[in-house]
C-alpha positions as MATLAB code, in Angstrom:
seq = 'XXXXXXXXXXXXXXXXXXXXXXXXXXXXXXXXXXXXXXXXXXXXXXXXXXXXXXXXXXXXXXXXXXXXXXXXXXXXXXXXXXXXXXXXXXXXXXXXXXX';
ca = [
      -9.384    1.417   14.137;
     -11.594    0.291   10.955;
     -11.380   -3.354    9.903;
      -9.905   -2.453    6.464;
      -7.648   -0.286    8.154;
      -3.050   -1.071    8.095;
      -1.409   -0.422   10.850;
       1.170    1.200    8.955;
       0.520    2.350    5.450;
       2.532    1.688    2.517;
       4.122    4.415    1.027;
       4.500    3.261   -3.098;
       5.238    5.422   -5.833;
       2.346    6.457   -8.759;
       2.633    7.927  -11.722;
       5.719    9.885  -12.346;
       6.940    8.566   -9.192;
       4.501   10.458   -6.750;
       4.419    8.974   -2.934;
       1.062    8.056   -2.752;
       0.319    6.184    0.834;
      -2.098    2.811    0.719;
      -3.878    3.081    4.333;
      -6.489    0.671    3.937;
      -6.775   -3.049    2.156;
      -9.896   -1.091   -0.341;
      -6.709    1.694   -1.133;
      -4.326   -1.387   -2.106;
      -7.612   -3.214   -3.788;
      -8.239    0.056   -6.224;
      -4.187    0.089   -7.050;
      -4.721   -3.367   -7.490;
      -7.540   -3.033   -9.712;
      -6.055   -0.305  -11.717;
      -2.549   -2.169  -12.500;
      -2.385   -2.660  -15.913;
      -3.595   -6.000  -17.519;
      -0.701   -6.811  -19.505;
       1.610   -6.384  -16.444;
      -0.674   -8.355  -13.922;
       1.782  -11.823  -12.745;
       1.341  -14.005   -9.910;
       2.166  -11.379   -7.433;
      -0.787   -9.194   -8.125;
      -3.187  -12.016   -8.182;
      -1.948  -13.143   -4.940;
      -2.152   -9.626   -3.436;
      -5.724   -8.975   -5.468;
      -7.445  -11.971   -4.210;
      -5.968  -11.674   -0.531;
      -7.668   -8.152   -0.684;
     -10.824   -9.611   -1.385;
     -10.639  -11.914    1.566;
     -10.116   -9.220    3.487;
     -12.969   -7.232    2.046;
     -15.382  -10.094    2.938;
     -13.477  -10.322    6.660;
     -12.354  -14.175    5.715;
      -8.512  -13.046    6.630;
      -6.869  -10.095    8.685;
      -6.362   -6.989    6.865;
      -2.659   -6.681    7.825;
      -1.974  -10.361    5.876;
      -3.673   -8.698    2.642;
      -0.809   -5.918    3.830;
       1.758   -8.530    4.190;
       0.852   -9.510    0.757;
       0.001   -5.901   -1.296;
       3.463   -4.894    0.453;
       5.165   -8.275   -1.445;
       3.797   -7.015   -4.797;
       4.981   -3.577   -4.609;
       8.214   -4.703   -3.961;
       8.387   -7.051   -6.958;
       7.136   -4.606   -9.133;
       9.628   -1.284   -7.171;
       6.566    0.281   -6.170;
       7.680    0.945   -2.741;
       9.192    4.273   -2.457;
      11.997    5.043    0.192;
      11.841    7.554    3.197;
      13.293   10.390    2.115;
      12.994   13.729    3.652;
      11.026   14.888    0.472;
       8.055   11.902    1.031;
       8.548   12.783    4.453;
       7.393   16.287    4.068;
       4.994   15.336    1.895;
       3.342   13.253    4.450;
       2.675   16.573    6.490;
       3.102   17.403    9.909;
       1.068   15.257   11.211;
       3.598   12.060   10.818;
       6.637   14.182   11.761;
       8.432   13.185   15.370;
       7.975   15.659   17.463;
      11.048   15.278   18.976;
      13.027   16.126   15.765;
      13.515   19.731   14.603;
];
């Protein structure tokens, strides 16, 4: 597994509320980057600058996780499982065991 790399991604929603999964601490980074300035708090400068630790290898990439994953909650970013993000996701994530 890459350095940069979550264990489990974060599933948040973009745009007009498209599941978009964050995989890696650079994929939270750019949605960090990208947030608008006017809406930036505490939360994202936490989660921005915990990213860039992680970027530079000074902390684990699963605390900048930890810490992207605290954001998108605060700001109801993370979206839900539902069977429609769940397809989306593609086979590949699907439980074999379930029909």
């Amino acid at each position: 597994m890459k350095p940069d790399m979550f264990r489990h991604p974060i599933t948040i929603l973009v745009g007009l509320g498209f599941p978009a999964e964050v995989r890696t601490v650079i994929d939270a980074y750019r949605h960090l980057s990208e947030w608008p300035t006017s809406l930036r708090d505490t939360a994202h400068s936490v989660a921005l600058k915990a990213c860039q630790a992680a970027l530079r290898g000074d902390i684990e990439a699963e605390t900048a996780r930890g810490l992207f994953a605290a954001f998108a909650a605060k700001h109801d970013l993370l979206a839900h499982d539902t069977p429609a993000i769940a397809a989306f996701r593609g086979r590949g994530d699907r439980d074999p065991h379930v029909r």
